[in-house]
N, C-alpha and C positions, 0 to 999 in steps of 0.2 A: 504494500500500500504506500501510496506516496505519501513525504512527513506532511506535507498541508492538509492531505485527507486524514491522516493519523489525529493529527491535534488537535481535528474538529471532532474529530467523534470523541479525541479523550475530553474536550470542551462540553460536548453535545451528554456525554456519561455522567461527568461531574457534575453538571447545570442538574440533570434530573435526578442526582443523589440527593444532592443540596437540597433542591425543589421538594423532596420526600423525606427527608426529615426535617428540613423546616415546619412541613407540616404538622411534626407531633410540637405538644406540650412544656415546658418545662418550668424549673424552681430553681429560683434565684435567690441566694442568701447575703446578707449583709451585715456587718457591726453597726450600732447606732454611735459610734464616738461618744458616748454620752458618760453622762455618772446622774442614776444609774443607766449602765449599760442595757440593751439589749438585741436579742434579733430581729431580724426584720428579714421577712420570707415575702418575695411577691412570686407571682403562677403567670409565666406567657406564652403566652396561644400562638404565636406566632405575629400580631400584628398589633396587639393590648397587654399592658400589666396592670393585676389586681394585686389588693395586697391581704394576708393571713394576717388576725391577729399578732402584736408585734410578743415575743417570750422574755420576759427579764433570766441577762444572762448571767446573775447573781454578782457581778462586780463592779468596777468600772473600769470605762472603756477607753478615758480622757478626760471628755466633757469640756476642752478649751475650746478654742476659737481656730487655733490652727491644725496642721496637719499632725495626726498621732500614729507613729505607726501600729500597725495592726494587720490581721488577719483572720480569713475564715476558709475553711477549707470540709469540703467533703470528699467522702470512702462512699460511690456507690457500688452496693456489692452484691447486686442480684443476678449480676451473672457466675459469681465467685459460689452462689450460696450462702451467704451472710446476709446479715443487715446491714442496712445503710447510716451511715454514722459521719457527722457533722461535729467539727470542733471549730472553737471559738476562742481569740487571745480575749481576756480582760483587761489588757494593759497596764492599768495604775494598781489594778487587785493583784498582781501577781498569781494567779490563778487562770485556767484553761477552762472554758465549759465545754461538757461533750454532750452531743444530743441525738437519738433514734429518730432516722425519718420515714415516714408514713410511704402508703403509693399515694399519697395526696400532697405532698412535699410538706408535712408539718413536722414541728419538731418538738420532741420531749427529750426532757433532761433525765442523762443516764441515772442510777440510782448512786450518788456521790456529789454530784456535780455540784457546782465547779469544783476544782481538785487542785489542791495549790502547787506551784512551780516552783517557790522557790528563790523565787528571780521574777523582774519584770520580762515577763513574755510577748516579744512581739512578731514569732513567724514560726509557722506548724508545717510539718511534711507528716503524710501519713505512709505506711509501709504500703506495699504494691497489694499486698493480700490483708490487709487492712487490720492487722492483730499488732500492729504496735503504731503508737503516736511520738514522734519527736517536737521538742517544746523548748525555744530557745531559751535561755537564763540570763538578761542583761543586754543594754544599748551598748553598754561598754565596756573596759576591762577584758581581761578574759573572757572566749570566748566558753559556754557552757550550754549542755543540752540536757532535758530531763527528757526522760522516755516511759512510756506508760502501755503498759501489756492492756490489751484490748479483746476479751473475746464473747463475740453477740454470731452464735448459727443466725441461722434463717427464721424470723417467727421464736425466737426468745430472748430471756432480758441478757441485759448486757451485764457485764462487767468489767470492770477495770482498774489493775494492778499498778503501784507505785511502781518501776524498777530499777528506780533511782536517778541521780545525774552521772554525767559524764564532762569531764573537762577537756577542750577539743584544743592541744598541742599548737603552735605555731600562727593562731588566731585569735583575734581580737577585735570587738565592733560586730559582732555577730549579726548577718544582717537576713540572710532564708538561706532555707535550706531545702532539700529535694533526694527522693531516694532513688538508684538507679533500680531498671527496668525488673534484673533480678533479685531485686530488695538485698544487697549484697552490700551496698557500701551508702555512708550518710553524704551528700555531697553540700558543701556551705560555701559564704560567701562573707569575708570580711572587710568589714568597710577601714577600719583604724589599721588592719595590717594590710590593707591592700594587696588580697590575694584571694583564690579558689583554690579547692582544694574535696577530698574527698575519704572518706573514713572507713573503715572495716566493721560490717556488721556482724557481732557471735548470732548464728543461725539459732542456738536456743535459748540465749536469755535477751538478745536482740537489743543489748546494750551496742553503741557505737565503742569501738577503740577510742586509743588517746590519740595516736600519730595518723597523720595523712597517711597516705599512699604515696601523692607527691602534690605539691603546691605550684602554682602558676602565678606571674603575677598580672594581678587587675586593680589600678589604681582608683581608690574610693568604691569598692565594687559593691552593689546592692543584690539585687531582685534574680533570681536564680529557676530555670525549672528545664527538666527533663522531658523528655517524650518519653510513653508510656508503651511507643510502637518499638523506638529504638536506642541509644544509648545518647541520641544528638539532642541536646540543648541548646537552650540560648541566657545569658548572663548581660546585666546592663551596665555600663561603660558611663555614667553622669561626667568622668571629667572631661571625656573628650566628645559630650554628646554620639556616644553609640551603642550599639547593641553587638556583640558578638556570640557567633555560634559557639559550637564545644561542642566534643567527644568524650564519652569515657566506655572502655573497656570495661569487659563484667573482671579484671582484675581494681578495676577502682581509677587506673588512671586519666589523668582529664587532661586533653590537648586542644587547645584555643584551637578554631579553624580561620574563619575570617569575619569580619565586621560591618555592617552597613548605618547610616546616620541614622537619626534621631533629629525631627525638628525643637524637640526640648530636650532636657538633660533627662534623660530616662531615671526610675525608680525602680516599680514593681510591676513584672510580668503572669503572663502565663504562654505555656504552649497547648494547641489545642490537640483532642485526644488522638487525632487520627495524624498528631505528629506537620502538618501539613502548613500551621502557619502558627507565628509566636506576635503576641503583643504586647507594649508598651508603654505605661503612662508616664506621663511626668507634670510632678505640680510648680511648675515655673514658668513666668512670662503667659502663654493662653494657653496652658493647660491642657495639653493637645495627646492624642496616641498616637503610636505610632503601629502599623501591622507591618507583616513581614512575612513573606513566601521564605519556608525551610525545605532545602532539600537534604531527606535523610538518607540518600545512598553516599552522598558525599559530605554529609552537614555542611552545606552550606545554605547563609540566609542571604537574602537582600529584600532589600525595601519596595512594599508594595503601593502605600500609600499611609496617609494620615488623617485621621477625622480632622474638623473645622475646629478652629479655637472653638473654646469654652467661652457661652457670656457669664458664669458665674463660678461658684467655686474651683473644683479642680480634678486631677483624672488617675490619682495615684496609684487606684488598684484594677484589674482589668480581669476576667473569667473567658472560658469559651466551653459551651454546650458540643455534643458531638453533633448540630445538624450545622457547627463551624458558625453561631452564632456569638457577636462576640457584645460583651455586657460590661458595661462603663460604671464604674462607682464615682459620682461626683461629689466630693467629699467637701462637706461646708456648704452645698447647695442642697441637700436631701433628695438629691437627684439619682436616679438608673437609665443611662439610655443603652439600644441597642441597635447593634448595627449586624449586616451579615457578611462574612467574612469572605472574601473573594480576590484569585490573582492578580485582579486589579485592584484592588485598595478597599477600603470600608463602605464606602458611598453616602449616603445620609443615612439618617439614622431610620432601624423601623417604629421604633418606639421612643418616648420622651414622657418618662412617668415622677411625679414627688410620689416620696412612700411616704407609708400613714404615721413617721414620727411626729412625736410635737415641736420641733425642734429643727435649725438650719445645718443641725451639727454632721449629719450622718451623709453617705454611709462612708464605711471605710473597714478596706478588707472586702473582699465577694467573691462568691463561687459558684457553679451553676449545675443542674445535670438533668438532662431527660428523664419527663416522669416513667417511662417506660425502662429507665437504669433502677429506678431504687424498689426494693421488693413489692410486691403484693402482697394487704394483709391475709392472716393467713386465717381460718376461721374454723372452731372446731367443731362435730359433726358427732352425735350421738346416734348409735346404732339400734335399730328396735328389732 
């Protein structure tokens, strides 16, 4: 087949994948920045967001004026066989909340919840089969992880085990973290020692080691995430305005690939699930994201395009849905927009929703997953 006629059909495939999970459903979570803190869940259909009752997320979460960091992260795990399970930093609580989410995307707090860190917690990675939580310990100072045993089957209550901290060697300014694809190693991001780097995980108490693998250097480096397809990431570059790929080996090692701009100084990302594009915010100057076409046979990114300044707050944290929907936390505006993610660039947005806080403070930190990801409840049946 000739390459013109190739790329239209891989164009004409994609266009109707996209086009058919767009169509389904999804839940979108967010931090309130607040004190007290909470979540905030909205449902989008694909062209509208409504919002769930908001859940007090037992601490606080800020509650200033500017940006805090933070985070929210979901494990769905209905194709694993588990539950779906949602955690939460509390920021100024020093404390994580962990929550069970419904097929209706709601969310209840595990039986413990929230579960103190230790440290101010501000960036969670969850393991790939969803039985352990990593929970950063400090802005600053040495870097430190607390890790927390998780196990909820399918259809029963959760629980979840201290199992302790870990002090992570050669790092400092602890900024995310991210677990590679065979839950084998912890991969982080230091902002005060400017470097990346990556840690050995024990297979059964799934504590992180102390020492890297090997460290790279990334000056002022933040916002960090893995593909879930392959071992190619992307990590954000604020001093030089970029974003750069990365590789790591299921031996733990990580080798920068190459780099593409950022029209703002990049913070915190995500990559979406099908590995295909990684995105960008940054809260400086208009507040703008940046998206990015990843190729994982060769990890390499470049730049697809960037939403329109922000007229109002700012764009710190960023999520993608697997129908490649990609969802904007406007943090200081109580805003979520959404856009659909494409090799050409973001476009305008499909949605522009305020959630139901009281408040201009939220969101900050977001994460999203097709209702079709997170279990079905499950319902018991007496035999006559």
């Amino acid at each position: 087949m000739h390459l013109a006629s190739r790329s239209a059909a891989f164009v004409a495939v994609w266009s109707a994948t996209v086009a058919s999970a767009g169509a389904q459903p999804a839940a979108v979570w967010a931090g309130a920045n607040d004190n007290p803190n909470t979540l905030i869940t909205g449902l989008f259909d694909g062209s509208a967001m409504t919002y769930l009752p908001e859940v007090p997320a037992g601490g606080s979460g800020g509650g200033g004026s500017g940006f805090v960091e933070s985070q929210v992260r979901v494990f769905a795990g209905a194709a694993l066989g588990r539950c779906s399970l949602l955690a939460q930093t509390n920021t100024l609580s020093s404390s994580v909340a962990l929550y069970t989410i419904d097929s209706a995307g709601a969310a209840t707090h595990v039986a413990g919840s929230p579960f103190p860190t230790g440290g101010v917690g501000t960036a969670l990675a969850w393991s790939r089969d969803g039985q352990a939580l990593y929970v950063s310990r400090g802005l600053t100072g040495d870097a430190s992880v607390a890790t927390f045993r998780v196990d909820c089957p399918l259809g029963g209550p959760a629980t979840v085990t201290d199992a302790g901290p870990t002090t992570l060697s050669q790092f400092s300014g602890l900024r995310d973290l991210d677990v590679t694809v065979n839950d084998s190693h912890l991969c982080v991001t230091g902002s005060t020692s400017n470097n990346a780097g990556c840690f050995p995980i024990d297979p059964v108490t799934r504590l992180p080691g102390p020492n890297p693998v090997n460290t790279v250097s990334v000056p002022g480096s933040r916002g960090l995430r893995i593909s879930g397809a392959t071992g190619c990431g992307a990590l954000a570059l604020p001093a030089s305005n970029q974003v750069s790929a990365f590789f790591v080996t299921g031996a733990g090692v990580l080798t920068l690939t190459n780099a593409a701009a950022c029209v703002v100084p990049p913070l915190y990302g995500a990559v979406s699930p099908d590995g295909l594009f990684a995105a960008f915010g940054g809260a400086a100057g208009n507040r703008r994201v940046c998206l990015y076409n990843l190729t994982q046979a060769t990890c390499q990114i470049a730049l697809a395009g960037s939403t329109a300044g922000a007229d109002a707050g700012g764009a710190p944290y960023v999520a993608f849905d697997r129908a490649n929907r990609l969802y904007v936390a406007d943090e200081n505006a109580n805003r979520i927009r959404v856009f659909q993610a494409t090799p050409g660039g973001p476009g305008a947005p499909l949605a522009t929703s305020t959630t139901n806080h009281g408040t201009t403070k939220p969101p900050v930190g977001i994460d999203a997953a097709l209702l079709s990801e997170v279990p079905v409840a499950l319902r018991s049946f007496a035999v006559e």
